[in-house]
Residue, then its C-alpha position, 0 to 999 in steps of 0.5 A: x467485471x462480468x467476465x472476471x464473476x463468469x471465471x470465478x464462478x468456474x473456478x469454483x465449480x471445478x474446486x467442487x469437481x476436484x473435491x468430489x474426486x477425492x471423496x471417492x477415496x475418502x469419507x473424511x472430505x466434506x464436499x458440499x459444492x460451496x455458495x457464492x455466498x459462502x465464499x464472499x465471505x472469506x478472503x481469497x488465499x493468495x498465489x504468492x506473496x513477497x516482503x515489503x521494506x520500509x525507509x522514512x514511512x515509505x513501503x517498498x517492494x522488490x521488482x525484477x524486470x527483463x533478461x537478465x533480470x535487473x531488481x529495482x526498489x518500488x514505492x508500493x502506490x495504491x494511489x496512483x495507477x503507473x509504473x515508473x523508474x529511471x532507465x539507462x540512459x537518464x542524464x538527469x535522474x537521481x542516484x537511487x538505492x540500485x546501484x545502476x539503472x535498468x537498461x531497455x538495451x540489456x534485456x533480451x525481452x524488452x519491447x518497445x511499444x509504438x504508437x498503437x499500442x500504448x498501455x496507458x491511456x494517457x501516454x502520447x505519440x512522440x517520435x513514434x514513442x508512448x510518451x508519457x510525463x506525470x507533474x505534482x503538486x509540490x513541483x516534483x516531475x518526470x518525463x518517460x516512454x513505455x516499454x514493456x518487458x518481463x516482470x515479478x515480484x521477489x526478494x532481496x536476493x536474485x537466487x531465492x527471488x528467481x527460485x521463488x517467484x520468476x514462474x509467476x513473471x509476466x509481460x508487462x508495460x511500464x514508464x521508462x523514465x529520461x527525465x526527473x525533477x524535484x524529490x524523485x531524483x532525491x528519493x531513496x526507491x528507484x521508482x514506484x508502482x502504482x496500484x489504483x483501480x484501473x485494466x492496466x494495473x499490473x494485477x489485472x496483467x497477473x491475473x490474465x497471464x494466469x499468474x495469480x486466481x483472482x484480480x486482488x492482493x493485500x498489504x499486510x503492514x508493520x512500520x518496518x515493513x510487513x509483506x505484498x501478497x498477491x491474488x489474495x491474503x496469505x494466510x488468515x491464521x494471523x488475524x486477531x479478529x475476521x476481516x470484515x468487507x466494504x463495498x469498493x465505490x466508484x472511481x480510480x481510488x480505494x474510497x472508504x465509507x465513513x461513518x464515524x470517527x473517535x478518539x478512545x471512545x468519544x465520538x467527534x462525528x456527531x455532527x453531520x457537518x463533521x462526517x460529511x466532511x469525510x466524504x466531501x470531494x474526493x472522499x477519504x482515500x486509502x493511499x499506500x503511497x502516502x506516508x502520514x495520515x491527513x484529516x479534514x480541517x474543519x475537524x482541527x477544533x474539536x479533534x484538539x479539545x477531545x485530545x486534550x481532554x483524554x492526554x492533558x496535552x495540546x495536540x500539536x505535529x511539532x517534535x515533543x518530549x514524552x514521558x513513558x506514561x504521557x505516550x500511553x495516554x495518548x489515543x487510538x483513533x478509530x475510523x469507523x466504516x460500513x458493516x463492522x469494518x474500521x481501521x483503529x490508528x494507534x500511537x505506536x503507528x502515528x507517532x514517530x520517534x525523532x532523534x534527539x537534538x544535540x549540542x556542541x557537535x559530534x552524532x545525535x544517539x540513535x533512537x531508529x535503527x536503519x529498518x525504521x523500526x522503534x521501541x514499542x509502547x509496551x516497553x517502558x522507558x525512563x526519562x523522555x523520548x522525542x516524537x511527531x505526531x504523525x497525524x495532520x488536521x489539515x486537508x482541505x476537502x476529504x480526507x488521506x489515509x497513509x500508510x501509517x493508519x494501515x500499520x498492524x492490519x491485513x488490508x485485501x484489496x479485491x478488485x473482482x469482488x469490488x470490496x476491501x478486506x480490513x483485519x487487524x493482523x500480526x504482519x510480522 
């Protein structure tokens, strides 16, 4: 990362450069050349930033890819490092959201790269291919070869996205996917970008395109959506309270250092044999690409006792009926990390409202609309609604943080800083 401090330091002194001008025309300007110290404690301010969408928990963004651009819907993935969807011709990939498939054969622009030249240190020469397959645990799998060709973040529609954000497109390598099994050829997006720690990250290739000042971005999350900003945060006037930063630690996976967990106000790290429990193995992870929220194990006892204590409820992730004042006695739980960062997890991100279960057929009432979106909590309600719980006391070893426990804050993720920028935030 040297390099990446060598350029920031300059694009600092040339801010100072630029400020020092125009103080020539004005006494209004303060133009102290700003400290290293004085900047790394604000959030860069970002290059651009684009809308995420969210269907079933999953966070989504728009990517256009090619000439003429074709848009596909990608799960935004901070724990995994590939770009990856279906490309035409696949006999076996599932229907997606996009109507058809991007076709290498369709864009103007499209590379493909042989052999020499694989992006992804894990692709394979095949048939003069970068072949790559990728396999998970729950049986899921797919198969692919590398193309690159252009590509940018945009919206919905391809007027406002070209109009936006096309200047900012960058030529970059991806997975064109022939093969899919299991939940990929089910999955609503068409794909997925990965956003782990690593050069070949889409990122780094905004940043050496010129596209975007810093080697960063942020997820501002909302349970319906919330926005992707790119080289930065977008603005800090959303933050309720300033964002505070941990140290990025080693490795391909954004790993919080814990140091406390509470529900309420009642500690259940007390015990070292429970904290550590957070930082064995993988450590606690901060992955977009998963929808819930996974906890160590050997925290189940004493996480059901303390949560029956405060609600007068068992802990349990099977759909429950709830009464108005039952949901509010539920409690935040609150991941304490390095500094004054924390993350604070609330019921109204956790717990997710079900559909009520109906008898003697025709449709259930609808207790979601399509955005996913569900009444808040500060809205009383008569009679019982229906929820699941949305937090698991069951991972093995370390622990997950979805995409549920970063609902309703601002999350930078500085890769040239090697640091993560925590606020809570108003990400509508």
């Amino acid at each position: 990362m040297k390099h990446l401090a060598k350029n920031h330091r300059k694009r600092r002194r040339n801010r100072w450069f630029l400020c020092s001008i125009l103080l020539s025309f004005s006494r209004l300007v303060d133009c102290h050349a700003p400290t290293a110290a004085e900047e790394d404690e604000l959030p860069p301010i970002a290059t651009s930033t684009v809308p995420m969408h969210a269907v079933s928990g999953t966070h989504h963004i728009y990517v256009y890819i090619g000439s003429p651009p074709k848009r596909q819907t990608l799960i935004v993935d901070t724990g995994s490092r590939i770009m990856a969807f279906p490309c035409d011709p696949c006999k076996n990939c599932g229907r997606h959201t996009s109507p058809t498939y991007y076709s290498p054969l369709e864009s103007t622009t499209d590379v493909q790269l042989p052999c020499d030249r694989c992006h992804y240190d894990m692709s394979k020469c095949v048939e003069k291919k970068c072949a790559l397959n990728q396999g998970y645990a729950e049986g899921s799998s797919w198969s692919g070869y590398e193309v690159e060709d252009l590509i940018w973040f945009g919206t919905e529609t391809l007027e406002e996205s070209v109009e936006r954000h096309l200047h900012l497109a960058v030529p970059y390598s991806f997975a064109c996917q022939y093969r899919e099994d299991g939940l990929f050829q089910e999955q609503y997006a068409d794909g997925i970008m990965g956003l782990a720690i690593h050069e070949s990250s889409i990122i780094h290739s905004f940043f050496e395109e010129g596209s975007i000042l810093r080697v960063a971005f942020s997820l501002c999350v909302t349970r319906h959506g919330g926005y992707m900003s790119l080289g930065g945060i977008r603005t800090r006037s959303n933050h309720f309270t300033p964002m505070q930063f941990v140290p990025l630690q080693s490795g391909r996976y954004y790993k919080l250092p814990v140091i406390s967990v509470h529900l309420n106000h009642i500690s259940l790290t007390d015990d070292p044999v429970l904290l550590y429990a957070f930082t064995d193995s993988k450590g606690t992870l901060l992955d977009s690409g998963t929808t819930d929220t996974y906890l160590p194990h050997v925290i189940s006892p004493l996480f059901q006792q303390v949560w029956k204590e405060i609600t007068g409820l068992v802990y349990s992730n099977k759909r429950h009926q709830y009464t108005y004042d039952q949901f509010r006695s539920l409690p935040n739980v609150t991941i304490g990390l390095t500094g004054s960062a924390n993350i604070v997890i609330q019921p109204d991100s956790y717990m997710e409202q079900q559909q009520p279960q109906v008898t003697g057929g025709g449709a259930p009432p609808t207790s979601q609309d399509s955005t996913g979106t569900q009444p808040s909590s500060k809205i009383p309600w008569d009679g019982v609604k229906e929820f699941t719980n949305r937090i698991y006391c069951d991972e093995p070893r370390g622990a997950v943080l979805g995409m549920n426990a970063m609902i309703g804050h601002d999350i930078l993720f500085d890769l040239e800083g090697m640091r993560l920028g925590i606020a809570p935030a108003d990400c509508s």
